[in-house]
SERO-4910 file (N, C-alpha, C, O; in steps of 0.05 Angstrom, whole numbers):
BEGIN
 pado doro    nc1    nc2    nc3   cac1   cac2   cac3    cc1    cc2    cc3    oc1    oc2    oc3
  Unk    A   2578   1405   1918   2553   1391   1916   2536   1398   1941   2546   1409   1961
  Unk    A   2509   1392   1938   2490   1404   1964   2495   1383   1989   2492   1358   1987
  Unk    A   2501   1395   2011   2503   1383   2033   2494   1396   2048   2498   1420   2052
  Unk    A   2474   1378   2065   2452   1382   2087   2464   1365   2118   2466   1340   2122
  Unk    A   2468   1384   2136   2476   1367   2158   2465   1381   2186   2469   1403   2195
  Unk    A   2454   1365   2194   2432   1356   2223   2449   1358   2248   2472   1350   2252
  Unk    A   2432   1371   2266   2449   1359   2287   2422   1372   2320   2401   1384   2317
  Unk    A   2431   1366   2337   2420   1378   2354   2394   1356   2362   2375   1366   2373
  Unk    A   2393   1338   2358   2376   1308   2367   2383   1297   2393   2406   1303   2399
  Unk    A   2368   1280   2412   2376   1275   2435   2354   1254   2450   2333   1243   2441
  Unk    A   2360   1254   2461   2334   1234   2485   2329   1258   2509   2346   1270   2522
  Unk    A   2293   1261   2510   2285   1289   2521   2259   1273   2534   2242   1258   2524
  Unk    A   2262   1284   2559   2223   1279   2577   2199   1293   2555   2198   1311   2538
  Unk    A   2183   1272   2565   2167   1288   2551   2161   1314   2569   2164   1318   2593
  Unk    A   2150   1333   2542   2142   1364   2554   2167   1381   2552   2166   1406   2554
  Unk    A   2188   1369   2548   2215   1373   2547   2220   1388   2518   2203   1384   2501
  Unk    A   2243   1407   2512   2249   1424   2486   2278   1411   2473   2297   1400   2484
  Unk    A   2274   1419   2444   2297   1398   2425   2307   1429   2414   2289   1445   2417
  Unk    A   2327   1440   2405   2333   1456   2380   2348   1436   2359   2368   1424   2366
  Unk    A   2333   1433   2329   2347   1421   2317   2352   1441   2292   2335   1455   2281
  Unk    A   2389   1440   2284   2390   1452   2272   2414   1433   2241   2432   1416   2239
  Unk    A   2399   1451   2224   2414   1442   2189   2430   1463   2176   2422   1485   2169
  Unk    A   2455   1455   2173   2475   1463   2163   2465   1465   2133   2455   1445   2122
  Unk    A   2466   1482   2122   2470   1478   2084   2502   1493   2076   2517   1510   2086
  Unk    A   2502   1474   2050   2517   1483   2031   2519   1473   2007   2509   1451   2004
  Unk    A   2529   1483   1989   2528   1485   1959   2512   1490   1947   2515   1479   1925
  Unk    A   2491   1504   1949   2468   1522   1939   2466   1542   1947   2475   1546   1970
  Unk    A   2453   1564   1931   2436   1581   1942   2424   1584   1964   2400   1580   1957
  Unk    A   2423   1591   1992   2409   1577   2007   2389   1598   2009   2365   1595   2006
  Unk    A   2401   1623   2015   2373   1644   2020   2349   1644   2003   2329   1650   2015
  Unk    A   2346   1639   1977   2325   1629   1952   2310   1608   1964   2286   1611   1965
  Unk    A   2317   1593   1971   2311   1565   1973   2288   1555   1992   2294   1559   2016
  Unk    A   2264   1544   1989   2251   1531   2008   2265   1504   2022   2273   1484   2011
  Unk    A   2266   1510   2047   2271   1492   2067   2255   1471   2077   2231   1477   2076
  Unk    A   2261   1446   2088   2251   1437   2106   2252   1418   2126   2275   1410   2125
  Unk    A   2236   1404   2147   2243   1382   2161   2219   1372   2158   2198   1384   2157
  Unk    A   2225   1341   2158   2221   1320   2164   2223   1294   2175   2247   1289   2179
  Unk    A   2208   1278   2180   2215   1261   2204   2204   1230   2190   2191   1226   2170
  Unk    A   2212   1214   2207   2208   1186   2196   2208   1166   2226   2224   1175   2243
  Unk    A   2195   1145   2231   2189   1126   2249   2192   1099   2237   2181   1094   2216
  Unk    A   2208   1077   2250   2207   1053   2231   2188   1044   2220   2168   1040   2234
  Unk    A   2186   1039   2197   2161   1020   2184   2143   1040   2174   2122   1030   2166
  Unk    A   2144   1070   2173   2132   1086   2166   2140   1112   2143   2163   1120   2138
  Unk    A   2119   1120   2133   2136   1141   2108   2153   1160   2125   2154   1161   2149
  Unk    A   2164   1175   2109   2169   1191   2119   2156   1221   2113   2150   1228   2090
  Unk    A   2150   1243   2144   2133   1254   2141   2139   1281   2142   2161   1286   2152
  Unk    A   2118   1310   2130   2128   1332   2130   2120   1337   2157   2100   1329   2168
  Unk    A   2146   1359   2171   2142   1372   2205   2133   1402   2191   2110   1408   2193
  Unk    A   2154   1420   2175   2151   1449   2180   2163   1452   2149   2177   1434   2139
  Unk    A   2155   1481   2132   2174   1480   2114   2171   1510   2115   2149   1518   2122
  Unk    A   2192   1530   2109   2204   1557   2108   2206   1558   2082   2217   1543   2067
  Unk    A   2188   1585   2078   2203   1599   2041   2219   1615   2043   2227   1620   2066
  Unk    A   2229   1629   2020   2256   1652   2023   2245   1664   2040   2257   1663   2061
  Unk    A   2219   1678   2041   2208   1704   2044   2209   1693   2080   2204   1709   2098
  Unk    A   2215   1673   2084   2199   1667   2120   2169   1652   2122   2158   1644   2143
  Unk    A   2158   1649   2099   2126   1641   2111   2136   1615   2111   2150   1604   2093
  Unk    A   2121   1598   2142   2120   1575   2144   2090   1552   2139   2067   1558   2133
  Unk    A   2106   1522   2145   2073   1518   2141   2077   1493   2155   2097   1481   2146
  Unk    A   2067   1482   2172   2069   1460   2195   2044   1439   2196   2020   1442   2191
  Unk    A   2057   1416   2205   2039   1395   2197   2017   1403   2229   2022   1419   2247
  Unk    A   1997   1386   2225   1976   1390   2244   1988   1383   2272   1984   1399   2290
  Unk    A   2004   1360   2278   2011   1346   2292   2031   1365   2316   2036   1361   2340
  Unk    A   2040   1387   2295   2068   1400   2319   2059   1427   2313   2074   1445   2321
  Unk    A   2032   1434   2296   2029   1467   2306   2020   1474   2332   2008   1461   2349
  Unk    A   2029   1501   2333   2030   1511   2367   2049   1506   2387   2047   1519   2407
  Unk    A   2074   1482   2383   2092   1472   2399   2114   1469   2377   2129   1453   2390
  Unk    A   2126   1471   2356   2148   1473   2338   2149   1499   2328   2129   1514   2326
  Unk    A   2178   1507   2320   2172   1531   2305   2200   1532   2286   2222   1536   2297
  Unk    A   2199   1529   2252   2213   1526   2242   2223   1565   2229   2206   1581   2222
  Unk    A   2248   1570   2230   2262   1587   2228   2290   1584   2205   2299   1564   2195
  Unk    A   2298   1610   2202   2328   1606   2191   2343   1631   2186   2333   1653   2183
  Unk    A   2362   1624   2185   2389   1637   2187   2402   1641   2164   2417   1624   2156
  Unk    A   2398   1667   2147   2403   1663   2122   2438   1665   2115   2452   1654   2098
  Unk    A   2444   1686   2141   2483   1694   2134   2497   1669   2148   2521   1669   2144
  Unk    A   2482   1644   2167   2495   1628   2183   2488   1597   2148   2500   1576   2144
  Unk    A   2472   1605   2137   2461   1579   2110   2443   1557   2133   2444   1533   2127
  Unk    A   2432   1563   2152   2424   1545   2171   2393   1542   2174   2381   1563   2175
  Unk    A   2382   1524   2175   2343   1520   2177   2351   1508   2208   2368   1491   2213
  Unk    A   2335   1520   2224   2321   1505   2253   2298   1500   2258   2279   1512   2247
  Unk    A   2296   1479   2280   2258   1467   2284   2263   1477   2319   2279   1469   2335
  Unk    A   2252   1486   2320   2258   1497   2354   2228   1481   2357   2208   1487   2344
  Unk    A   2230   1452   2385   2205   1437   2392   2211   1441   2422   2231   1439   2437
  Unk    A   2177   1449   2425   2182   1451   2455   2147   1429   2462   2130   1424   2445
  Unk    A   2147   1423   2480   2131   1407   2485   2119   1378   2480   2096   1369   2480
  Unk    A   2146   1367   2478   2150   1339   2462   2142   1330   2478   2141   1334   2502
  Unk    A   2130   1307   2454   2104   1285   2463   2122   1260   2456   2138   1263   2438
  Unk    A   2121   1239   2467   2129   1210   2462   2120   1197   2422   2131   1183   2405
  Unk    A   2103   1207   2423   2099   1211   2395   2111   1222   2374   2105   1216   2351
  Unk    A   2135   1244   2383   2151   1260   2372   2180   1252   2366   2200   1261   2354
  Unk    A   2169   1224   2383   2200   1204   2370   2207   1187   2340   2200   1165   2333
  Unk    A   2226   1209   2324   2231   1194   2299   2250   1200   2300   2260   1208   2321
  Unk    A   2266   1198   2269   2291   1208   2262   2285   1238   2239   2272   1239   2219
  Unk    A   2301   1261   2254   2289   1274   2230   2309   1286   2217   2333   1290   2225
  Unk    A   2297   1295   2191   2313   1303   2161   2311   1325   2163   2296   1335   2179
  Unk    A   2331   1341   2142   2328   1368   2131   2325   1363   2102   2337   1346   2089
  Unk    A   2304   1385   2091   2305   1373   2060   2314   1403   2047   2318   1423   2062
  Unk    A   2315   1404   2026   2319   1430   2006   2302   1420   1986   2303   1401   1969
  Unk    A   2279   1447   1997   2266   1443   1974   2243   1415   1970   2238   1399   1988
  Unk    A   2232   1415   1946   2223   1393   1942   2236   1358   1921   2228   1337   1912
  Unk    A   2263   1376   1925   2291   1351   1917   2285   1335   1935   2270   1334   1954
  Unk    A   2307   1316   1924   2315   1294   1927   2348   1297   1942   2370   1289   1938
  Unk    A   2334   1314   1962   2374   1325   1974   2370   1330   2000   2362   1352   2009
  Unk    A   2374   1309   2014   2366   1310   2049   2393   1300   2068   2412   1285   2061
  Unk    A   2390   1310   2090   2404   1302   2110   2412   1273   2117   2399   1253   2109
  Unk    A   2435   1271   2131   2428   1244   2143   2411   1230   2175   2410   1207   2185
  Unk    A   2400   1257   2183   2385   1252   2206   2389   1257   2224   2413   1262   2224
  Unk    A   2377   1261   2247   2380   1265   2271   2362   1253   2291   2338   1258   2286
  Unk    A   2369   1236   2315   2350   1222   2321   2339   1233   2345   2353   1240   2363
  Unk    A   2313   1236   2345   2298   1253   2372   2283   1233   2382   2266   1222   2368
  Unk    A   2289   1224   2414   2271   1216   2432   2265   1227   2461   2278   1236   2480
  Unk    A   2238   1222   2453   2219   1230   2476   2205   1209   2494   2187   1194   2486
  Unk    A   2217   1210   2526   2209   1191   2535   2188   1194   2562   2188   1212   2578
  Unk    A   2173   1176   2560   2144   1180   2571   2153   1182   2604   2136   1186   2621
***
């Protein structure tokens, strides 16, 4: 079955760099659009970055110029490499596949002022 797993979250200064990286398995993964997202209590949860097979990405307004989402097609792995975290940049974040219903269980990133 598809399993998505997170890791690489932490408590970081701001201005400070995260590598977060997603394990896949049981799919296809090289085909597959990737992605991350993030969530804050009491709030939706939101798109960060998403990767197609081919590599083209597409990033929310909020973290272009300071995130950069990538992947690893022989490792089955999607990463968000963040450098310049803002206190604002504190949620929990997901890996998704795709535009399913098949996500991670999270990883929690804080950035402290």
């Amino acid at each position: 079955q598809v399993q998505l797993v997170e890791s690489g979250g932490g408590l970081v200064q701001a201005g400070g760099s995260l590598r977060l990286s997603c394990q896949a398995s049981g799919f296809i993964f090289s085909i597959n659009l990737m992605g991350w997202y993030r969530q804050t209590p009491g709030k939706q949860r939101e798109l960060v970055a998403t990767i197609t097979s081919g590599g083209s990405t597409n990033y929310a307004d909020s973290v272009k110029g300071r995130f950069t989402i990538s992947r690893g097609n022989a490792k089955n792995t999607v990463y968000l490499q963040m450098n310049s975290l803002k206190p604002e940049d504190t949620a929990v974040y997901y890996c998704r596949l795709g535009t399913l219903d098949y996500w991670g269980q999270g990883t929690q990133v804080t950035v402290s002022s």
